[in-house]
C-alpha positions in Angstrom: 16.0 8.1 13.8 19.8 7.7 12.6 20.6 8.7 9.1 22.9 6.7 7.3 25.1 7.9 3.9 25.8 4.9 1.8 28.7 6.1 -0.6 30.9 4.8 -3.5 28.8 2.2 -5.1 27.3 1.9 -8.4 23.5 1.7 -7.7 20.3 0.0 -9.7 17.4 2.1 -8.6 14.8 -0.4 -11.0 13.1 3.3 -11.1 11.3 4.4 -14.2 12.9 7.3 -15.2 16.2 6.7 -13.9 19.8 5.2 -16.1 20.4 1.6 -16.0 23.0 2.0 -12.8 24.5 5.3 -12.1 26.8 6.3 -9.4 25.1 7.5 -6.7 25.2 8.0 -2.8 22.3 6.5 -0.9 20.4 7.9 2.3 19.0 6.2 4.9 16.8 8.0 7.4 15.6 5.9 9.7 13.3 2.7 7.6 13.3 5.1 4.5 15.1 5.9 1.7 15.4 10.1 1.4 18.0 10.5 -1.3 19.9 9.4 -4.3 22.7 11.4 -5.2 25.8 13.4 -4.0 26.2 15.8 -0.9 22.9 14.6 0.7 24.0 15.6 4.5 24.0 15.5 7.4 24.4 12.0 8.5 25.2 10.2 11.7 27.2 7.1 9.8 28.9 7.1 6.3 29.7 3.6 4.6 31.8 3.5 1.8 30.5 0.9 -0.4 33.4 0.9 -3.3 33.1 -2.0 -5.5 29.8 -2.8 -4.4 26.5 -3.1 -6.5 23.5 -1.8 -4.6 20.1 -3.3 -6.2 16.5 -3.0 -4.5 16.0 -6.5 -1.8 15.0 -9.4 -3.9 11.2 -10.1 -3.7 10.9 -13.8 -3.4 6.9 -13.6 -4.4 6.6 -17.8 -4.0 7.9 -20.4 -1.7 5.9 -22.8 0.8 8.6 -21.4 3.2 7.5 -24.3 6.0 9.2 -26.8 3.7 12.7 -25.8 4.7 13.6 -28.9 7.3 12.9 -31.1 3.8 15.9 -29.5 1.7 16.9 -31.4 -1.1 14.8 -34.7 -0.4 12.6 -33.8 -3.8 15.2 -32.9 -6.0 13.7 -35.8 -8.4 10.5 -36.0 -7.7 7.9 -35.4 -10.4 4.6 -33.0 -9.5 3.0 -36.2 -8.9 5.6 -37.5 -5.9 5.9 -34.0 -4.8 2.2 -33.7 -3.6 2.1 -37.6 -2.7 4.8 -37.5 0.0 4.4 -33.7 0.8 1.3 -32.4 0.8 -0.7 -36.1 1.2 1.9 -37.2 3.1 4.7 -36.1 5.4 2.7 -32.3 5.8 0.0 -34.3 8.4 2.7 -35.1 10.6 4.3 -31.6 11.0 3.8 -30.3 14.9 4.2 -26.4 15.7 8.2 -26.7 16.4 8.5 -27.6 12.6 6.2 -25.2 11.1 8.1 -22.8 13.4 11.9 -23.6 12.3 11.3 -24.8 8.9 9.7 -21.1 8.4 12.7 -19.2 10.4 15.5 -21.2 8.6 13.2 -20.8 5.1 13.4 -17.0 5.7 17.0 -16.4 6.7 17.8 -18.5 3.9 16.3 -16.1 1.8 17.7 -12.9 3.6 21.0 -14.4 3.0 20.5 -14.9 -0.6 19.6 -11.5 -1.4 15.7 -11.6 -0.8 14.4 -8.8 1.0 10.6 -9.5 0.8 9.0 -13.0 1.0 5.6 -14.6 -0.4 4.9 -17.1 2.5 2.2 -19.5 0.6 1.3 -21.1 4.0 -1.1 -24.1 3.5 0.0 -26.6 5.9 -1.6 -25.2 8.6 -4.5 -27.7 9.9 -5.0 -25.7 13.4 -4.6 -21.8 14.6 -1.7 -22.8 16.3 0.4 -24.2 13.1 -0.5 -20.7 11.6 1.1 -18.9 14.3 3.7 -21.0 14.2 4.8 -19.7 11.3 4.0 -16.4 11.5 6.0 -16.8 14.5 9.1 -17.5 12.6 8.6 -15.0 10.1 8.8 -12.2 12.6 12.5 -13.8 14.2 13.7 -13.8 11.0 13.3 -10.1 10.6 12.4 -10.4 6.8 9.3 -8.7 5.0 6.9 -11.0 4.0 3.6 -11.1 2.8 1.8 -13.8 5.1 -0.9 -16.0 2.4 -2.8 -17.7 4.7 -4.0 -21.0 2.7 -5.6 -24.4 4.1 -4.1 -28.1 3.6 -5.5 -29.5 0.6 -9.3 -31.0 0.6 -12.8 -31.0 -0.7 -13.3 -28.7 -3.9 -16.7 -27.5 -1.9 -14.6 -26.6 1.0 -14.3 -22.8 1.6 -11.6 -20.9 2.5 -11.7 -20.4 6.3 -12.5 -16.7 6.4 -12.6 -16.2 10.0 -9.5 -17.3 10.3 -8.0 -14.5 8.1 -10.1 -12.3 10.2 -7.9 -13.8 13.4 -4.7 -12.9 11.8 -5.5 -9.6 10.9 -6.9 -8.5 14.2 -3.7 -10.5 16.0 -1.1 -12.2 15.5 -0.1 -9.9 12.6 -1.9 -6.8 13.7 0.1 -4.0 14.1 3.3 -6.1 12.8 5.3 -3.9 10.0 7.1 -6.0 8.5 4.6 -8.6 8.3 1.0 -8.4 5.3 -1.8 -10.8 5.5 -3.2 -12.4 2.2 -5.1 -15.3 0.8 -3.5 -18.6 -0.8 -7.1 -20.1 -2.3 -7.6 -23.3 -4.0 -8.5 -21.2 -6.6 -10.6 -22.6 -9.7 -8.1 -25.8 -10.0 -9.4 -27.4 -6.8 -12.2 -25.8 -6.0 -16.3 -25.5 -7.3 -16.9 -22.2 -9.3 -19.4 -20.8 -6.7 -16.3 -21.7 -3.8 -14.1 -19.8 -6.1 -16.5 -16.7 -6.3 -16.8 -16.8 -2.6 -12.9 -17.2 -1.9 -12.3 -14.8 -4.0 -15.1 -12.0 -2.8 -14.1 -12.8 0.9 -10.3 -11.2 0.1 -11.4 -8.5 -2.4 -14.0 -7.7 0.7 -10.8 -7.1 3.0 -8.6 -5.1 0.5 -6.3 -8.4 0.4 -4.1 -10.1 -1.9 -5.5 -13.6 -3.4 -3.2 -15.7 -4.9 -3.9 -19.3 -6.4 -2.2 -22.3 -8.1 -2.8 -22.8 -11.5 -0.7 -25.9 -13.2 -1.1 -27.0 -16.8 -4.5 -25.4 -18.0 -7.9 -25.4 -17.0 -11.0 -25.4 -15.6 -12.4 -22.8 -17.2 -15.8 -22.2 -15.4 -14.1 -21.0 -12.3 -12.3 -18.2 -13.9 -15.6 -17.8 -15.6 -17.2 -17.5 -12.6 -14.5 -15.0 -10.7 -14.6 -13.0 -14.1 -18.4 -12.5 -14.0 -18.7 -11.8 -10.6 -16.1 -8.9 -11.1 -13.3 -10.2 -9.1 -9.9 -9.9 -11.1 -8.0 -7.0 -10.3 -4.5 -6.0 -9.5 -4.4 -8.4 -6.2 -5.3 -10.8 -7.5 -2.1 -13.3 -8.0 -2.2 -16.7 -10.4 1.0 -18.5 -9.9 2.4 -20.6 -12.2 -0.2 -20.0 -15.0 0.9 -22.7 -17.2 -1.1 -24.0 -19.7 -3.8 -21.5 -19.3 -5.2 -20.4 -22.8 -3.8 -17.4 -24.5 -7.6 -15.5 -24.5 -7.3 -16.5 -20.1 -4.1 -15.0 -19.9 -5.2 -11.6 -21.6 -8.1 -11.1 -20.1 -6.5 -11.9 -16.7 -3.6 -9.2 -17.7 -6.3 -6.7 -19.1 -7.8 -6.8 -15.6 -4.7 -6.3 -13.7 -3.7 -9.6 -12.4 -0.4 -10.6 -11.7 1.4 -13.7 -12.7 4.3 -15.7 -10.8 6.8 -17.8 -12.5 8.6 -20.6 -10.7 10.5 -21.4 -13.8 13.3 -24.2 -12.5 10.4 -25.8 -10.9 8.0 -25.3 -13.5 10.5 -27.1 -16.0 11.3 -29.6 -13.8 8.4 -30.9 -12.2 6.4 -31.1 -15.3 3.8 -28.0 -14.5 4.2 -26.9 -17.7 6.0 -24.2 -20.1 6.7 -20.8 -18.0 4.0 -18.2 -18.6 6.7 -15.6 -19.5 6.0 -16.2 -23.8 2.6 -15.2 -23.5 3.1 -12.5 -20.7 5.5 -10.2 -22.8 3.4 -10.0 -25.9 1.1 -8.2 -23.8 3.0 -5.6 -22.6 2.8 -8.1 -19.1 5.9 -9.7 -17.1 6.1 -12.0 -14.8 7.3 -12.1 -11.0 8.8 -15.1 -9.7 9.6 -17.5 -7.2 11.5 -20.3 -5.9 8.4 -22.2 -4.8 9.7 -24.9 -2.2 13.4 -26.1 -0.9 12.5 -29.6 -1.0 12.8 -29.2 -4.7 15.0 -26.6 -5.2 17.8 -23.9 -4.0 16.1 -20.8 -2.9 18.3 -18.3 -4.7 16.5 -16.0 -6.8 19.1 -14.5 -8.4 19.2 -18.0 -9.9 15.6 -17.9 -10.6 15.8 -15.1 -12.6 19.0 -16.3 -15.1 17.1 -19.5 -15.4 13.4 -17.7 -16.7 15.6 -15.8 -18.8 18.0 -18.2 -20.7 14.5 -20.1 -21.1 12.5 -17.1 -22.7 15.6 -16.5 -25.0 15.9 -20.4 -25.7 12.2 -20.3 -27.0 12.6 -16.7 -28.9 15.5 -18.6 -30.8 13.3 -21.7 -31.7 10.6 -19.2 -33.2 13.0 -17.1 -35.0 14.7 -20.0 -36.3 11.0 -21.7 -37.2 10.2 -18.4 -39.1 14.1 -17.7 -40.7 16.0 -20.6 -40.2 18.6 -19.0 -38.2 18.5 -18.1 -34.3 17.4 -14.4 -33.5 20.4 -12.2 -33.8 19.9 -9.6 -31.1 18.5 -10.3 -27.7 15.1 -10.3 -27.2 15.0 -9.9 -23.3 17.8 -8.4 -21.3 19.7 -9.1 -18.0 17.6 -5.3 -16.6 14.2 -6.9 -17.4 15.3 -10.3 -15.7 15.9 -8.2 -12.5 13.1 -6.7 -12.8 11.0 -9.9 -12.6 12.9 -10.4 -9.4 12.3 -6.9 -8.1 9.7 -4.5 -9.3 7.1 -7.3 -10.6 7.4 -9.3 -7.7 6.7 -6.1 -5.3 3.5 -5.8 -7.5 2.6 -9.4 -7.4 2.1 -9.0 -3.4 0.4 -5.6 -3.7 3.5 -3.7 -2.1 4.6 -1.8 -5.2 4.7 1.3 -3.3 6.6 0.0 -0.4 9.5 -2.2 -2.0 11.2 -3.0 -5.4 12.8 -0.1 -6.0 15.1 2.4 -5.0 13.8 5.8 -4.6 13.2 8.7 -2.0 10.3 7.7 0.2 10.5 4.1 -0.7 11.3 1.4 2.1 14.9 1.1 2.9 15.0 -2.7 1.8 18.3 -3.2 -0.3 21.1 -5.5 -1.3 24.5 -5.1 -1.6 26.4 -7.0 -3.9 30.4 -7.6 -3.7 31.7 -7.5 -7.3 35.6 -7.2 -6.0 35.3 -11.0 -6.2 37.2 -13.3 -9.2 33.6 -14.3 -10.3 32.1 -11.1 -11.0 35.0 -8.3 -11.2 35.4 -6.4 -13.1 31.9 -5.6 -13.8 31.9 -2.8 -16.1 27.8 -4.1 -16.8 26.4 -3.6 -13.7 22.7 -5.2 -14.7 24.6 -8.6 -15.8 27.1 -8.5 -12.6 24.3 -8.2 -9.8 22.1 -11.1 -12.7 24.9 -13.1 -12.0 26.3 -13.1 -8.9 26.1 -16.5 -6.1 25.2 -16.1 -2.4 28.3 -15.7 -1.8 28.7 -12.1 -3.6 26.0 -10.9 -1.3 27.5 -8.8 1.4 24.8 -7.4 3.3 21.2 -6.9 3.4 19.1 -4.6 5.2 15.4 -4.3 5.5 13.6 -1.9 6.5 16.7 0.6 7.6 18.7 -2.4 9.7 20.8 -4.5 8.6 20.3 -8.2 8.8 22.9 -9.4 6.6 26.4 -7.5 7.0 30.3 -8.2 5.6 28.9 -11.7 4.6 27.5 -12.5 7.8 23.6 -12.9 9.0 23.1 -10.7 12.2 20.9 -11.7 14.9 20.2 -15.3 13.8 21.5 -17.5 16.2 22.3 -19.9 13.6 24.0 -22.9 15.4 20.7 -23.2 17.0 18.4 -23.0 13.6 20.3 -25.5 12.4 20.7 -27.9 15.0 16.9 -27.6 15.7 16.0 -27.8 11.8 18.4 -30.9 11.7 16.2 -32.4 14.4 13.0 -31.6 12.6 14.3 -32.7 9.4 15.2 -36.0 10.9 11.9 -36.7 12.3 10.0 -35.5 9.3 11.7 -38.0 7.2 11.5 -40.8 9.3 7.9 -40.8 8.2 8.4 -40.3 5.1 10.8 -42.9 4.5 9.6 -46.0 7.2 5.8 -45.0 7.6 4.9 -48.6 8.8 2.6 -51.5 6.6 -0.5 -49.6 7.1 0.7 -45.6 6.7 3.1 -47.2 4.0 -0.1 -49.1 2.1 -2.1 -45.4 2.5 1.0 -43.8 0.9 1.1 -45.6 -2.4 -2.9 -45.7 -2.2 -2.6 -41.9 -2.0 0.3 -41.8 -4.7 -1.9 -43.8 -7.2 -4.8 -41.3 -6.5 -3.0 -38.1 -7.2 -1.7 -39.7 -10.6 -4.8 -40.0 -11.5 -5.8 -37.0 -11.2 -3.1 -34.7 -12.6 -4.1 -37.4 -15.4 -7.5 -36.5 -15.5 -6.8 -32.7 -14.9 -4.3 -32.6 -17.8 -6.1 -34.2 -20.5 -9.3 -32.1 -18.8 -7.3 -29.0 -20.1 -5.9 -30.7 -23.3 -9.4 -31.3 -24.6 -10.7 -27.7 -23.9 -7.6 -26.0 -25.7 -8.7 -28.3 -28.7 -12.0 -27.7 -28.5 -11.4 -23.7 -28.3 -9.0 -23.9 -31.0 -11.7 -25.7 -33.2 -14.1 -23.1 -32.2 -11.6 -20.0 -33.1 -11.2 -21.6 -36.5 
């Protein structure tokens, strides 16, 4: 294994007992970090990195990475037309070439942006084949993800096909480093309590990570159910969160759950209010994501400023509610807003002990940030220069000990070919979607008129219960 001195830059470990940056020398030996310091030889290869920031990868712990070809087309669409035209819609007609490139061009997206590790909520995946599609992508793009294995949307009775799982883990991601199998359930929104218990015991059986949607409150008898049966604990993964009760959300915390923000999308869509406000009461945080590039950018850095201005915006309001006047000191800093983006997110997907932070026997997954440029130098706060730096600021990335992102410049990707096969996919794809014929067409805004109805339905569903709880407290 080479060893590899990284020297001159300013470094944010995200570790517990270390400053907020420091200058430090970092070594590399082989996929592993094995120092932070000075005088930390012998090496094979010394890279001066003066002027850089060096921060741990970004973990992206949310995106329906398959989604890529469809960039941009729902930038405003409501929930509602999202999962019309996407997940009742244009997701029937994907074949394995799209699930393949739309997950390749998804991930090097992300490696480009900063992310190191990915959360790959896979539910469009209707045959064995579309699954290793994607997996299939995942491992060309070189990134670390956490694989969760989910199903297309269906009956609430329908469970999670288990066996499946089983396939993945004894094949097409066996033996794969870079590359962790999970669970994307239903969960209690779309599924029957006892479907939830069994989802649910089926991943904490396999030592998995479960993860769920859960979107403007409610139902309560499946959490019920999971609770009862023992079944919340620190894999288990609820993202989005909004509109679940404040008595849910503790005793989801208390048991070691992890939530994931996809604030931008969460404010736009109409999911409801980030779950950040009732996580840091707690002593809790959030990790986050950029949930689907049909909607939105991918950038997480961007992610993060956004679920930060937000929390601020609403500790203002309450101070100003209580005083009159806005809150005169911060109440959540540009360190804790990485952290969402690093250390929680490594947690949300189980691999806190792998990734999010930089310290000796930790995975070599890092990003270096270019702060020499007009928009961030000079930088004398390294926590708000690395917050708020673009794409373009990041210089290189490496995961796992290589280097997939170097001078400003992917390595390995072939990317005149991703994009002129994701151009071709993206063109087909929204054929459909935009010229489905009289009869797909009718099916279309039969399906559309459906799923209002039911986010209708689920909404006040939730609306009443939080009333009817609140009358009961008082």
């Amino acid at each position: 294994m080479s060893r590899t001195l990284l020297r001159g830059a300013q470094v944010i470990t995200m570790g517990r007992h270390r400053p907020d940056s420091e200058h430090a020398d970092l070594l590399i030996d082989g996929d592993t970090i094995a120092g932070i310091g000075q005088n930390l030889g012998p090496v094979d290869e010394t890279i001066d990195l003066t002027g850089r920031i060096i921060i741990p990868g970004l973990v992206n712990a949310h995106l329906h990475t398959w989604q890529a070809a469809l960039r941009g087309v729902g930038a405003d669409w409501t929930l509602a037309e999202y999962l019309a035209n996407i997940h009742y819609g244009i997701a029937r007609h994907y074949r394995l070439d799209d699930m393949h490139i739309g997950t390749l061009a998804g991930a090097l997206n992300q490696i480009n942006c900063g992310t190191t590790t990915l959360g790959d909520w896979c539910h469009n995946n209707p045959t064995p084949a579309h699954t290793d599609a994607a997996i299939t992508g995942l491992l060309d793009s070189g990134i670390r993800a956490v694989f969760l294995h989910g199903t297309p949307y269906g009956n609430r009775g329908t469970t999670h096909a288990v066996e499946e799982v089983d396939r993945l883990l004894n094949g097409p991601a066996h033996a794969q480093p870079l590359i962790t199998v999970g669970m994307a359930i239903r969960g209690p929104q779309l599924s029957r309590p006892e479907v939830v218990v069994r989802d649910m015991r089926a991943a904490q059986q396999r030592g998995l990570v479960v993860s769920t949607h859960q979107s403007m409150g409610g139902p309560e008898d499946g959490w019920e159910a999971a609770h009862a049966a023992g079944l919340i604990g620190p894999l288990t993964n609820v993202v989005h969160g909004s509109g679940l009760p404040d008595d849910r959300i503790r005793a989801l915390t208390d048991a070691g759950a992890s939530f994931t923000s996809t604030p931008e999308n969460e404010l736009g869509q109409g999911h409801g209010t980030p779950v950040t406000a009732q996580l840091l009461p707690l002593g809790a945080a959030p990790s986050l994501g950029t949930d689907t590039d049909a909607v939105l950018p991918g950038d997480m850095l961007t992610a993060a400023r956004i679920a930060l201005a937000h929390q601020r915006g609403l500790d203002h309001d309450r101070h100003r509610t209580r005083t009159g006047a806005f809150s005169m000191t911060a109440t959540v800093t540009s360190k804790q807003a990485l952290s969402w983006a690093t250390v929680e997110g490594a947690r949300a997907l189980g691999l806190a002990d792998r990734v999010g932070r930089i310290e000796p026997g930790m995975q070599a997954d890092l990003a270096v940030i270019d702060i020499r440029a007009l928009n961030l130098w000079p930088g004398p706060d390294p926590s708000a220069a690395a917050l708020h730096a673009g794409v373009g600021n990041i210089e290189s990335v490496m995961i796992a000990g290589r280097w997939r992102k170097r001078e400003h410049g992917l390595l390995d990707a072939h990317t005149d070919m991703v994009q002129e096969r994701l151009q071709q996919s993206s063109e087909r794809l929204l054929h459909r979607l935009r010229q489905p014929g009289p009869l797909p067409g009718l099916r279309q805004r039969v399906v559309g008129l459906v799923v209002r109805h039911r986010l209708l339905h689920q909404g006040r569903s939730a609306h009443s219960a939080t009333i009817h709880g609140g009358n009961q407290e008082l």
